[in-house]
N, C-alpha and C positions, 0 to 999 in steps of 0.2 A: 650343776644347775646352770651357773653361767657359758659352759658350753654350748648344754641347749639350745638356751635362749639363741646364742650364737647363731648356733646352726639353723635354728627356725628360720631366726631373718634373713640370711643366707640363702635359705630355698625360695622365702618368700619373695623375696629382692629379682633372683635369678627368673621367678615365675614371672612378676610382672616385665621385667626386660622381655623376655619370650614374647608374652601378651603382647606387650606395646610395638615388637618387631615384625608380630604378624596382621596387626591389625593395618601398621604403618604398610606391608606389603599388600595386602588384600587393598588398601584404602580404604577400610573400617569407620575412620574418621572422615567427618566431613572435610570434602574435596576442595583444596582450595581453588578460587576463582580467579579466573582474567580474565581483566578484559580486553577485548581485540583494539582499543585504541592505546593501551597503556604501555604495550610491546613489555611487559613483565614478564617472559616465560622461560621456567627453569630449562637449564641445559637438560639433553636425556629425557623428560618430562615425556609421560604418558599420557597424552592430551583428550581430555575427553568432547565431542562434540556434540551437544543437545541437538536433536533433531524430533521438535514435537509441533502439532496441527498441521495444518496441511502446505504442500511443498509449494514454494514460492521463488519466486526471483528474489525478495529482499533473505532469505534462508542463504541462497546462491551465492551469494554478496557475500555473507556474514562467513560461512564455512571456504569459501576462497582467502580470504583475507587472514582465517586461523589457519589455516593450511600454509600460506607464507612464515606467519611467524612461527610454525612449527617445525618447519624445515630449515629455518635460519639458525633455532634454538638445536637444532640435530633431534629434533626429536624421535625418542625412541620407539612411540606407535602413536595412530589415529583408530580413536573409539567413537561410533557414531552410535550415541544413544536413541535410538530410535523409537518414536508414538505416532506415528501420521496414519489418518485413511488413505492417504493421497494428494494429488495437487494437479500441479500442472508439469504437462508433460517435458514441455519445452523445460522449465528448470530443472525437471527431474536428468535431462541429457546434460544441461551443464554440468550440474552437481557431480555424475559420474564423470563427465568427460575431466574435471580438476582432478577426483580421486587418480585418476589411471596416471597422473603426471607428479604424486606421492613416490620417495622413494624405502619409504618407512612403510613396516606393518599395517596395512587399514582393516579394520574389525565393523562390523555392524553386532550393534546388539539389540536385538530385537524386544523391543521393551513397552508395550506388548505385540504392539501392532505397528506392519509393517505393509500396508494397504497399496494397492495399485504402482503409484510411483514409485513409492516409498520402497517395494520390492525389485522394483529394477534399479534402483539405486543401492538397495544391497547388492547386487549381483556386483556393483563395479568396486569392491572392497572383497581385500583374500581371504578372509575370515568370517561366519556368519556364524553367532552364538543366539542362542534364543533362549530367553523367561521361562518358567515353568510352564503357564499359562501363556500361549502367544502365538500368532499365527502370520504368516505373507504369502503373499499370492493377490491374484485378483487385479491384474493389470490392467482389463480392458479399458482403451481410449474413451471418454466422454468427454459434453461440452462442459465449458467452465459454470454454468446454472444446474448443470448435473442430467440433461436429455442426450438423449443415443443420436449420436454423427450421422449425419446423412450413409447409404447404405457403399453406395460409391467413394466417397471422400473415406469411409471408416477402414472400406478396403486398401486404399491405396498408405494409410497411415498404420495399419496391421502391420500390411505386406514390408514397408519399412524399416520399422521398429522391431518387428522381428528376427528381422537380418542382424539390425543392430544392437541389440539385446543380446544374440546367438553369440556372436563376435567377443562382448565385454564381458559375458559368463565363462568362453571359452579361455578366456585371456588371461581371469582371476582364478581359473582351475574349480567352474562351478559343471555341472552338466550343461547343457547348453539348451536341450530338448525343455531343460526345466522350465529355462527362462524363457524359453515359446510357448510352453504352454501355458505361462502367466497371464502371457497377452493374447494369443491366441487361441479362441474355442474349437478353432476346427483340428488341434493339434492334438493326436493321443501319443499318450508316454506309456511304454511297457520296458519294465527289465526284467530280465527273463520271463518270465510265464506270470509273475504280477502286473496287475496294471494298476500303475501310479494314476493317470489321467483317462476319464474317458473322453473322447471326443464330444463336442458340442459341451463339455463344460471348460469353466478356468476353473484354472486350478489353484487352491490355496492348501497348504501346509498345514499341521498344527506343529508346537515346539517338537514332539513325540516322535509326528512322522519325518518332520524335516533328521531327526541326529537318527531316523533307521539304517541302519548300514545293509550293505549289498556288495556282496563279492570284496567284505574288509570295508569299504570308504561309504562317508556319509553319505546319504542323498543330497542333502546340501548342507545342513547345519554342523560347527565341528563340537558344538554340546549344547547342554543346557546351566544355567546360571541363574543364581538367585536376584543379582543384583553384580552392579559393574566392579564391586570388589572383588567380587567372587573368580569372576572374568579375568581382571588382571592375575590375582592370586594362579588359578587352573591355567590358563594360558600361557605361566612362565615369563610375565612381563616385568621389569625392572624397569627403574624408576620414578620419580617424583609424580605420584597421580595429579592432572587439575584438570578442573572444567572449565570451557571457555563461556562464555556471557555474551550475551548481543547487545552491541551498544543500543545507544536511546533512539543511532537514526533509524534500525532496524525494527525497533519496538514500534518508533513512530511510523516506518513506512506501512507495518503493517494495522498499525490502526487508524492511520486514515484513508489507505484503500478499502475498510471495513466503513465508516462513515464518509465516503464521501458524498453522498446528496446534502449532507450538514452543510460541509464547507461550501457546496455549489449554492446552497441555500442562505447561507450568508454571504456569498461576494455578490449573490445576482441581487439581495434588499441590499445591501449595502451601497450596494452602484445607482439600485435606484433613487435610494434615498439622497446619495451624492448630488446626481443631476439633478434631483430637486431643491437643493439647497444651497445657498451663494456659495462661491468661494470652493477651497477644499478643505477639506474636515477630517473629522471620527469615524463618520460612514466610511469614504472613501479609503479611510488606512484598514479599517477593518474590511474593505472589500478586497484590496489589494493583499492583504495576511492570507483571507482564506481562502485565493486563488493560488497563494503560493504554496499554501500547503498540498491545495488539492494536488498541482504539478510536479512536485517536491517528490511529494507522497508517491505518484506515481512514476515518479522515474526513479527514484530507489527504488521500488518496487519492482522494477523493471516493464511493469507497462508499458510506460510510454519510451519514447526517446524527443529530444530538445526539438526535433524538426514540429514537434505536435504545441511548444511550447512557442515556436517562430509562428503557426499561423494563428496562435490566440491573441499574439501579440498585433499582427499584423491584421488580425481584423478591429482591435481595440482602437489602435491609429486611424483604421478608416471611418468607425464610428466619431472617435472625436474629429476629422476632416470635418466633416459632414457639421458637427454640432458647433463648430469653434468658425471653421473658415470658410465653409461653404452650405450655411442652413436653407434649404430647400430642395439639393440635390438627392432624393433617395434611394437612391442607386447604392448609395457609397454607406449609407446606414445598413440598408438589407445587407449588402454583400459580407458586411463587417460582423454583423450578428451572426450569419451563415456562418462565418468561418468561426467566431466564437466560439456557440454551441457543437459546430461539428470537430473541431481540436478537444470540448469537454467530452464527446460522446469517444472519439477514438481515443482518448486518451485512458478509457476503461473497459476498450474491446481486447479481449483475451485471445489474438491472433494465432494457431496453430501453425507450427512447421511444415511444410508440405501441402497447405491448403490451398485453394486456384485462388488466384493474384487478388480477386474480389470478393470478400469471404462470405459465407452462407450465413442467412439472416438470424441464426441460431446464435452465433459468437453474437450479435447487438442484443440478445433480450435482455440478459443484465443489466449492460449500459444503458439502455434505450429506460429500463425500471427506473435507474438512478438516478436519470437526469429528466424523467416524466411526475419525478417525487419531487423534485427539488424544484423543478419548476412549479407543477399545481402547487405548492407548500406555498412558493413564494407570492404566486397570484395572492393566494390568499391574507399571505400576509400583508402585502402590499395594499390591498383592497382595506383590510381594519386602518392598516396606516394613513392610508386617505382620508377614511370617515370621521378619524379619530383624533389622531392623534393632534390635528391643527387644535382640537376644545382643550386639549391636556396644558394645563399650564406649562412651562419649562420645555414642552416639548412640542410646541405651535410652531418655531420655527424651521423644525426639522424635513417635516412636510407639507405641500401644496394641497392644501381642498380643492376643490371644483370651483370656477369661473362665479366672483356674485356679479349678480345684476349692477350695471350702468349708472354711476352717479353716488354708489353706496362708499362710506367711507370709512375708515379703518375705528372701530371703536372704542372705546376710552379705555386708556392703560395698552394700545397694540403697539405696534411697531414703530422707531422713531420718537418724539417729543410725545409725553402724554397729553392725551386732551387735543394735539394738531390734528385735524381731520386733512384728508389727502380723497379728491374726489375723481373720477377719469372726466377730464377736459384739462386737469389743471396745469401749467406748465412748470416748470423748474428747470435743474442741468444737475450734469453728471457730474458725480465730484470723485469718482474712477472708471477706470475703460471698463466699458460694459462688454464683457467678448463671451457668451451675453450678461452675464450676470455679473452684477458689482453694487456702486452705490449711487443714490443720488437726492440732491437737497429739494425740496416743498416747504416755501415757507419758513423756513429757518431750520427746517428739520430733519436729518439725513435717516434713509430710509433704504432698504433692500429693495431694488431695480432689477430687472431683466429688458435685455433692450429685445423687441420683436422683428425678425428681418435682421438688417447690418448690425453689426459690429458701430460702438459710439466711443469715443473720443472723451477725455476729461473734459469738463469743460462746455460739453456740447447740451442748447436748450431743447431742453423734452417737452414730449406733452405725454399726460396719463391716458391710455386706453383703457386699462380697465385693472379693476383687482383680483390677484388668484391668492388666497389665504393670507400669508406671511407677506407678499410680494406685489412690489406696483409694476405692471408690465408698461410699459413706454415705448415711444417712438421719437425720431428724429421731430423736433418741431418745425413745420413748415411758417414760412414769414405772413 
């Protein structure tokens, strides 16, 4: 009896060992994770690379960076897990152009979808496994809002990408005809007496038809797989499975190239509520935050580059010129705003490779949406802030109402000593440099000043012109 017993546990024991050796090789178990900043990655490791929504510049970033430390680590293969409809073209070239300079296994698994870029960046990976359920193909170039390229411009980026398509299929031992006919409709594909493509369509795959063979070898896929365990397991891959992770700057580039009219929408109240208010404040840090992100966001993203980031700047200093050291010049205000808005606006134009030097009005509708939202938004909001916000207690001083009438004086419990009225004739002096706005005493009672004209001096006797909400505007007093 106690034999048995024996031997049960013994099978039993031996069964789970097996279980847990197969699961441990398929990757059964969930995949441990890295992250791309923490440089943790197992020697040998089978690295798996999420590639889901649509293909981006901060995506590019993120699978460059795990591609280092996977070849540092000797890693034994790269797995691109793949979900995208598409993206953009341009990172869809990076992306392949990093794979080709892998010296390890690269796989795509096509998990489900494998949409336009998405398909050309499989080609640049030696392996192509696909879902049960799953489809690539469907290359065709469009603009970044999703309308069809001009008919000329669309030609000479077919004619292109083609080549260069042809080239990175041939290179990874895919057909090559395949991968023109992804992107190109006028391309038909026949082997032998079947026709894969006919002309005037693209072509797209199902999992089914990509693993059909023909004369022995796949059309393009080398199977089909349930899942990226599966994958390793049929494939023959050894070692340690893990998936890499996007850090937060990647999370973040790509959520705030999704909201940026927000952030434009808060630096542009934010700026204005600044200039309306002495000193520098809340407003201001919050205007200068959500310009950084806006910028931030979009050079991770790879939008922009820092030259877009030089003339926001450089129009910002001309506007303050203007407001600080030279107030009546407007020259230097416009030019500054110009350059503002038009560094916000390029700085979310979706620029194509290959496109003539001054791009078709197509690449601006998005941008032109984003920053026509954030602007109306802000009129609006800036218009309640006017009306309102001076009656709101705690939050009178924030912003300027409209001009009162001549002689009217600030009313009991406002600004400065309670109960001192401050009337326009009156005089007093500055008790800080007005450069314009700072302080100054009435009466024995210091008050929020903006000097009108020059720049004033501590020191220097004012007289009132007149009241705008929170604020007594002044002048130099004549003798």
């Amino acid at each position: 009896m106690r034999r048995a017993i024996a031997l049960l546990l013994l099978v039993a024991a031996g069964w789970n060992s097996l279980r847990a050796e197969d699961e441990e090789t398929a990757g059964g178990a969930p995949l441990p994770v890295v992250s791309p900043l923490s440089g943790a990655m197992p020697e040998g490791a089978v690295v798996v690379i999420p590639l889901k929504g649509e293909v981006s510049q901060a995506q590019f970033f993120f699978l460059r960076r795990i591609i280092k430390m996977g070849e540092a680590a000797k890693a034994s293969a790269f797995i691109l897990d793949m979900d995208t409809p598409g993206g953009e073209l341009g990172a869809g070239v990076e992306i392949l152009q990093a794979l080709q300079k892998v010296d390890a296994p690269t796989f795509t698994y096509v998990n489900p979808n494998a949409g336009s870029a998405g398909a050309l960046i499989a080609l640049g990976t030696k392996h192509i496994w696909m879902a049960p359920v799953s489809a690539i193909g469907a290359a065709a170039p469009v603009m970044s809002a999703g309308q069809e390229i001009p008919e000329t411009l669309n030609a000479k980026i077919v004619s292109y990408y083609s080549g260069y398509f042809r080239s990175a299929a041939e290179s990874n031992g895919h057909n090559p005809e395949i991968a023109e006919a992804f992107i190109n409709k006028d391309k038909e594909v026949k082997i032998g007496d079947k026709v894969i493509c006919d002309k005037d369509e693209l072509l797209t795959l199902s999992a089914q038809e990509a693993v059909e063979k023909f004369g022995g070898k796949p059309l393009l896929a080398d199977g089909i797989a349930p899942s990226v365990a599966a994958l390793v397991r049929d494939a023959g891959l050894k070692g340690p499975v893990v998936e890499a992770e996007p850090s937060g700057f990647e999370r973040a580039a790509l959520v705030i190239t999704m909201f940026a009219p927000i952030f434009l929408l808060g630096g542009i109240i934010g700026t204005y509520i600044e200039f309306k208010s002495p000193g520098f404040g809340v407003p201001g840090v919050i205007a200068g935050i959500c310009f950084l992100l806006f910028f931030a966001g979009h050079y991770i993203a790879g939008l922009t580059g820092m030259e877009v980031v030089a003339f926001f700047v450089l129009g910002a200093i001309l506007v303050l010129l203007e407001l600080i050291f030279m107030p009546g010049v407007v020259v230097l205000a416009l030019s500054g705003t110009a350059l503002m808005l038009g560094s916000m606006l390029w700085a979310m134009v979706d620029y194509y490779p290959n496109a003539p030097q001054w791009p078709d009005f197509g690449m601006f509708v998005q941008p032109l949406a984003n920053l026509g939202i954030a602007m109306l938004l802000s009129a609006v909001a800036i218009f309640f802030l006017a009306q309102f916000f001076p009656k709101i207690p705690g939050l009178r001083r924030l912003v300027l109402s409209a001009s009162q009438p001549a002689g009217e004086s600030f009313p009991e419990g406002g600004p400065g000593l309670i109960g001192l009225p401050v009337r326009a004739g009156d005089r007093g002096r500055s008790v800080s440099m007005l450069r314009p706005v700072g302080r100054a005493e009435f009466g024995g009672g210091i008050f929020d000043a903006r000097a009108a004209g020059e720049f004033l001096p501590p020191g220097e006797e004012v007289v009132v012109l007149r009241i705008e909400g929170s604020e007594v505007v002044v002048e130099r007093a004549k003798a």
